[in-house]
C-alpha positions in Angstrom: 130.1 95.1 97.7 130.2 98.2 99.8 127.5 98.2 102.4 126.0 101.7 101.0 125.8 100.5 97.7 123.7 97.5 98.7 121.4 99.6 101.0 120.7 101.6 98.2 120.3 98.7 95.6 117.9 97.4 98.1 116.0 101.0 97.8 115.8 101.0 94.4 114.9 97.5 93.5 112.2 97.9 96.3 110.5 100.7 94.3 110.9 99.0 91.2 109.1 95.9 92.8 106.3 98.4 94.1 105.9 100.0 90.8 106.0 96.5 89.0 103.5 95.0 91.6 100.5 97.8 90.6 101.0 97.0 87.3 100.9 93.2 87.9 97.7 93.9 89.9 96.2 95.7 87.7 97.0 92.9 84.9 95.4 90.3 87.1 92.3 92.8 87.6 91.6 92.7 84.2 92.5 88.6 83.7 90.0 87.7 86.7 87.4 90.1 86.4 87.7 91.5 82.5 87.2 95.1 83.8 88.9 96.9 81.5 91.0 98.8 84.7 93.5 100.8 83.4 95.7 103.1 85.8 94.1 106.4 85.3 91.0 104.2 86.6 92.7 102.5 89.2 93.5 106.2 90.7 96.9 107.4 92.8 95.4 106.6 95.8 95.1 103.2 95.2 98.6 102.8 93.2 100.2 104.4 96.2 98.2 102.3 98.5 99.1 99.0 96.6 102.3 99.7 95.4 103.7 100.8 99.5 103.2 97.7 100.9 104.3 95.3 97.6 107.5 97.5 98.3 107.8 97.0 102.1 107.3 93.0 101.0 109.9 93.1 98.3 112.2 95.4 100.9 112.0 92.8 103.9 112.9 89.9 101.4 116.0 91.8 99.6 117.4 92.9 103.1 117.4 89.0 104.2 118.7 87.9 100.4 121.6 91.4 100.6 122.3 91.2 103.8 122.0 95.0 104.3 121.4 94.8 108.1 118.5 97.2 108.3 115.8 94.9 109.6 117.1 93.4 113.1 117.6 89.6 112.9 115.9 89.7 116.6 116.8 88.4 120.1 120.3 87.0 120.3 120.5 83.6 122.4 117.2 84.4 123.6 117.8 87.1 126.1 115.7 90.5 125.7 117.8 93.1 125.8 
């Protein structure tokens, strides 16, 4: 697979995680507490706040798992360079 192509699969399928991750807290919001939260409740800002780093988490993971190479692997043999 072309390197572009999974750099931009990895893009995607981060949003998607970020998108799917407010909805997932919001579903355990309403298992735990039975608050009735819906997403209109919820509010942008904290969909945007929630979703941003669930996307970042689900970003570093698919760049390991792809192979992309846009997250260093870090110091090579030890030396800082």
């Amino acid at each position: 697979m072309d390197m572009g192509l999974r750099r931009v699969l990895l893009v995607v399928l981060s949003l998607a995680g970020g998108v799917a991750g407010v909805f997932a807290v919001i579903g355990l919001l309403n298992l735990a507490y039975g608050a009735g939260v819906t997403l209109e409740r919820y509010t942008a800002t904290y969909a945007v706040l929630t979703g941003l780093p669930l996307a970042l988490l689900v970003g570093v993971w698919l760049d390991y798992f792809l192979g992309t190479g846009i997250l260093r692997e870090g110091p090579e043999s030890g030396q800082d360079k």
